[in-house]
C-alpha positions in Angstrom: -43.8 -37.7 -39.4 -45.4 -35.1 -41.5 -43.9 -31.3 -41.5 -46.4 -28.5 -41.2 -44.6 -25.5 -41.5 -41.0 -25.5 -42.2 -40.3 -22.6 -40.6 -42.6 -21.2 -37.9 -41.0 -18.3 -36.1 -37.7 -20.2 -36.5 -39.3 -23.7 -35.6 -39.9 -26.5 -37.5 -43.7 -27.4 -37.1 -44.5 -31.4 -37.5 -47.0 -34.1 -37.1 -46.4 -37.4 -35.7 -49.1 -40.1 -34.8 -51.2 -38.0 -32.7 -49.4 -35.0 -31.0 -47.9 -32.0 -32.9 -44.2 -31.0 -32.3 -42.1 -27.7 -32.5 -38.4 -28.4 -32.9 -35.9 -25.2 -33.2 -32.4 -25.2 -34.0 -31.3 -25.0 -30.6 -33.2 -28.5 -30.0 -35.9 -27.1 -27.7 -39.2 -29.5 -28.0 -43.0 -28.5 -27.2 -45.7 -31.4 -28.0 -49.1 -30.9 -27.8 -52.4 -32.7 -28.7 -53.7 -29.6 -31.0 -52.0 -27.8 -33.6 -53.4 -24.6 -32.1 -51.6 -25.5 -29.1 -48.3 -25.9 -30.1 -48.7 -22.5 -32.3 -50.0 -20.6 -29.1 -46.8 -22.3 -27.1 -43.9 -21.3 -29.8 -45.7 -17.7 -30.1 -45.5 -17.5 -26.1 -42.1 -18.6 -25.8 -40.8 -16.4 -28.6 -42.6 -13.0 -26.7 -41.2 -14.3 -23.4 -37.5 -14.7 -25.1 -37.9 -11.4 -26.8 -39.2 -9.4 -23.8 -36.2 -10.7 -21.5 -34.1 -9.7 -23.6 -35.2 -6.4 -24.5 -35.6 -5.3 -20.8 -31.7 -6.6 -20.5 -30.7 -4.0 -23.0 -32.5 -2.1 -21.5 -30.8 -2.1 -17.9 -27.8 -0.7 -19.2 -25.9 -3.6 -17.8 -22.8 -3.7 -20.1 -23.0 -6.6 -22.2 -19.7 -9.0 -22.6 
């Protein structure tokens, strides 16, 4: 296994064999065939993550 980026919007970024893998700290996993892929897959989950929570603030639902 060879690591790409250490730290790619708080994923580790590797290559191993043929697929490329994102791994973050809370042990979520995306593998995919092309690097581009797996950049394009960790930049959409990180906008989804950071749009639902925004619009939860946002809802002036009290948070615990």
């Amino acid at each position: 296994m060879r690591t790409i980026y250490e730290n790619y919007r708080g994923f580790k970024i590797s290559k191993q064999e043929s697929t490329y893998n994102a791994i973050s700290s809370d042990h979520i996993i995306f593998s995919r065939w092309q690097l581009s892929q797996v950049l394009d897959t960790v930049d959409n989950y990180v906008e989804f993550t950071d749009n639902n929570s925004s619009s939860n603030e946002e809802s002036g639902m009290p948070q615990n």
